[in-house]
Phi, psi and omega in degrees: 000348205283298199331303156340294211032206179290025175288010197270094173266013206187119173295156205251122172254123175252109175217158166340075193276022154243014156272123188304316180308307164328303175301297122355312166287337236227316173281330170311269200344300192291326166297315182269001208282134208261355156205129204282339168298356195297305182216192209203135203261135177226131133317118174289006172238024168282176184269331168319314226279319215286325199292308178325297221266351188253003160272342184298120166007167190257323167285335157283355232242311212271358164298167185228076162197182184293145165241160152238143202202135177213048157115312197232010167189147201250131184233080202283157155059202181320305206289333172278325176301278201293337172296303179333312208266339136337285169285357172291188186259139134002111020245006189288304170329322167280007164273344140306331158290312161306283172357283182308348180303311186294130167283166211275056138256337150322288191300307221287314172302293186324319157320287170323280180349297196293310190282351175258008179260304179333342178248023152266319169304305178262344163102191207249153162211110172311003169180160181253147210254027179237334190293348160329311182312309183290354166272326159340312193266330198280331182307333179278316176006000000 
């Protein structure tokens, strides 16, 4: 978190920005989003993205999944699905809640599944269609 300090106005979705499904859940998100200013998108193979995820636990680190992060705490897997899901509009926001309902061992094997299969279902993307934010962010340093 050091990398930051308190430039963090706002929480961060770090995701795959050469999974298409990644890409794609992230432009749905940005669309439904009930203040579009709410959180703020990183590729997790930016060099930003990368200084973010080398502040984290050492087990956190080594996962192969989305973080939401909002300064003071990490959020992985499913549990990163529903803080998204969360920040939506009507009717989308209660599916978070509905989620959060299923226990998170559950939400997570569901999880899994999808991510270790995605980027055959949905395909590739040669950049994530989010990294504006890291030049954005390396601009304040």
């Amino acid at each position: 978190m050091s990398y930051l300090g308190d430039r963090l106005e706002r929480p961060i979705l770090l995701l795959d920005g050469e999974c298409g499904l990644c890409n794609k859940f992230a432009s749905f998100l940005h669309s439904k989003l009930r203040d579009k200013q709410a959180v703020q998108f990183l590729g997790i193979e930016s060099e930003v993205g990368q200084s973010i995820i080398a502040t984290f636990q050492y087990d956190l680190q080594q996962m192969d999944t989305v973080y939401f992060f909002d300064g003071m705490s990490v959020r992985t897997k499913s549990s990163a699905v529903i803080q998204c899901l969360k920040m939506m509009r009507f009717p989308y926001r209660c599916l978070g809640f509905l989620v959060w309902l299923c226990p998170k061992g559950i939400r997570n094997l569901a999880y899994d599944f999808v991510a270790k299969r995605r980027k055959s279902f949905f395909g590739t993307s040669d950049s994530c269609v989010w990294d504006s934010f890291s030049s954005n962010l390396g601009a304040e340093k």
